[in-house]
N, C-alpha and C positions, 0 to 999 in steps of 0.2 A: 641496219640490214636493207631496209628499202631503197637508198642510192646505190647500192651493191648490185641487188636486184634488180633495177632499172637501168643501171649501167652496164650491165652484162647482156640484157634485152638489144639495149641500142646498138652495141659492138656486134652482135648477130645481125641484126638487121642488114638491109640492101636497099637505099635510098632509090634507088633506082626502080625497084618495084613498088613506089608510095603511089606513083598517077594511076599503075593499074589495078591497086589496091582499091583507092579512093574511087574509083568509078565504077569496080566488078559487086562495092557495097553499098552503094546507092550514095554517096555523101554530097553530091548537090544539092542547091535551093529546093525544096518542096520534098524532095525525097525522103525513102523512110530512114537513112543512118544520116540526115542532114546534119553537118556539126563534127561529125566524126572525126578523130586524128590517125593518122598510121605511121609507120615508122616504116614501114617496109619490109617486115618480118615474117618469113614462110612459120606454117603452124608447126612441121615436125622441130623446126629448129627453135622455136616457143616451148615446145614441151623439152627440149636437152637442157634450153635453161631451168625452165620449172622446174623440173626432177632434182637441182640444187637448194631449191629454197620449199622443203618439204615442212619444216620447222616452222614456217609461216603462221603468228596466231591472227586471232580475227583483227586487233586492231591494225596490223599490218595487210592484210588483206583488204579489211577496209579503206584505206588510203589507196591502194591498187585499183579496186572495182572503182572508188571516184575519179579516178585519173580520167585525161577526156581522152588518152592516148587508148586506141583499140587494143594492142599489143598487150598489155601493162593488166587492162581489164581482163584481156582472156587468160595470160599468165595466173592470173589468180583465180579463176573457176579451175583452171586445169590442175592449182595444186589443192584445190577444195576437192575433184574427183577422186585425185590420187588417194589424198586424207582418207574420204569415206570408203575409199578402196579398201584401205590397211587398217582400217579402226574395227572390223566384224567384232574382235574381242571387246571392246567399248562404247556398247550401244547409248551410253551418257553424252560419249563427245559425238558418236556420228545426229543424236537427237537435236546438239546445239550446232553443230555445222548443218543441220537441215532447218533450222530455224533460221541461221545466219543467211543460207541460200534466199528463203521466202522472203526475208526481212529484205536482201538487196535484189530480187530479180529483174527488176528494174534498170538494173543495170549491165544486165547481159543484154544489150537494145541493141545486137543484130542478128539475125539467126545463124550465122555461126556460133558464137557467142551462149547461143541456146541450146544447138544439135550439141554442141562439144559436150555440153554441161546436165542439161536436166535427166536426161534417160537416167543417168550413172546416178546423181545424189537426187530428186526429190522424184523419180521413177522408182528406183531402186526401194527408195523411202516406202513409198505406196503401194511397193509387192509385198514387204516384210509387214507393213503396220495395217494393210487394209484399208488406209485412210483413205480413198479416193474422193471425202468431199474438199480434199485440196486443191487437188483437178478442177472440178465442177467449179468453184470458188474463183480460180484462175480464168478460166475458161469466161465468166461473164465477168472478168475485169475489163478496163474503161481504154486498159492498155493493151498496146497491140505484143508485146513480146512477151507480157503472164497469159496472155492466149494461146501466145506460140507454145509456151511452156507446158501449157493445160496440156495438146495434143499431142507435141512431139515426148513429153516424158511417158507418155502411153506405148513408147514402145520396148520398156524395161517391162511393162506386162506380155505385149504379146511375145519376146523372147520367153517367158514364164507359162507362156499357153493361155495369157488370161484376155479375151480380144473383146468385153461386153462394155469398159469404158471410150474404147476405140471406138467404138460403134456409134455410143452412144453421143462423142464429142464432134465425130465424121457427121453426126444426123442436123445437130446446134449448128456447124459450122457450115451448113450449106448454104445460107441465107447470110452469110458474112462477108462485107463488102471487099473485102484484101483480098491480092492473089497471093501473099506469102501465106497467108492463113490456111487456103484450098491446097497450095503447092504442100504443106506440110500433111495436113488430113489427108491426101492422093497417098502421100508417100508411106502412113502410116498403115490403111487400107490396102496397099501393098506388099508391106511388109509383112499382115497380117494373113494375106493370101503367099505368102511364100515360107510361113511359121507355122503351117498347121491349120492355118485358118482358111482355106480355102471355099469350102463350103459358107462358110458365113460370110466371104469375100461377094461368092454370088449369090447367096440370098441378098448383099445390099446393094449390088449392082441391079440386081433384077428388079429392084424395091425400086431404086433411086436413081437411075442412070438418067432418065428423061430430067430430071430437072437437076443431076447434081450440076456445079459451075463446071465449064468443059476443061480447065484445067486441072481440078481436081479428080476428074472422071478421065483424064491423059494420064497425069499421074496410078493412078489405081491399076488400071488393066495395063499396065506397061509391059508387065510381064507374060502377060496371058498369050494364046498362040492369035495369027493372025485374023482367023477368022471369026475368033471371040473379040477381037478388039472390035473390028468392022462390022460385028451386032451390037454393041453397047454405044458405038460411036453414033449407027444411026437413031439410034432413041432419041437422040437429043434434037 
């Protein structure tokens, strides 16, 4: 099945858009997807192939997330979301697909690769089970994309109304050297303020605006009107 699958990936693709793949992902010397491969492949047309290969068990999904090819990796978190989509009746196998996810996160190493995937299965995870010292866990790993995962799966809670781990990973993360790490906390404390969460959006702005990173402080008030921006912007 896997030549199948990989073969059906590549004939979608468009070699043509591999340079502006390869550079909108950082995959230069020093960068953070350095290494990376692409093929060329738009994501709606990743997911028309995914949606054929539902049937996918872990050791075949395994061989996909090792692939060095980006395309191939994300194919395979995408039919891990589906999975956990359609398994509610199965809380057994979505347990070992959320296990399987922890086990490889690692290898969803770029934040597409992460947005696509964590909300849905180890977000999801963490509404239904309570678990959130997964999060926290993630969150001071050594890596930078179980980081990304820590904050950006936090927004399958605040969709849930639940916005107290959000807060609490946006507080950790201000002191975190990455702008992808601030771009994600921005975008979640935004999300938060546009879910219900408003009020607690400006209690942490009010808290924190003078010393959050001015990216993730761009991020947050994006939506707010303009003269809310132009009070939070001069704190800093």
């Amino acid at each position: 099945m896997i030549k199948h699958w990989q073969k059906e990936l590549n004939e979608a693709a468009r070699p043509e858009k591999i340079k502006i793949l390869s550079s909108f992902f950082k995959t230069g010397p020093g960068e953070y997807g350095e290494g990376d491969v692409f093929i060329g492949l738009a994501v709606p047309d990743n997911r028309a192939v995914s949606k054929r290969y539902l049937i996918a068990d872990f050791p075949d999904l395994a061989v996909m997330l090792d692939s060095p090819i980006h395309e191939y990796r994300l194919s395979a978190l995408l039919v891990m979301v589906e999975q956990y989509k359609r398994a509610r009746r199965n809380p057994a196998f979505r347990e070992s697909l959320v296990k399987f996810y922890i086990d490889n996160a690692v290898k969803a190493n770029n934040w597409d690769l992460v947005d696509l995937s964590a909300p849905y299965i180890l977000g999801e995870h963490v509404y239904e089970s309570s678990d959130d010292e997964v999060l926290y866990r993630f969150s001071e790993s050594d890596n930078l994309w179980e980081q990304r995962i820590a904050i950006v799966s936090t927004l399958a809670l605040i969709r849930h109304g639940r916005f107290d781990v959000t807060i609490k990973l946006a507080e950790r993360y201000m002191s975190h050297p990455h702008q992808l790490i601030h771009k994600a906390a921005g975008w979640m404390l935004r999300e938060m303020g546009k879910r219900g969460g408003d009020v607690e959006l400006h209690d942490f702005l009010d808290t924190h605006a003078s010393v959050m990173p001015r990216t993730m402080l761009r991020y947050a008030i994006e939506r707010l009107d303009p003269d809310e921006r132009k009070h939070y912007m001069k704190l800093k």
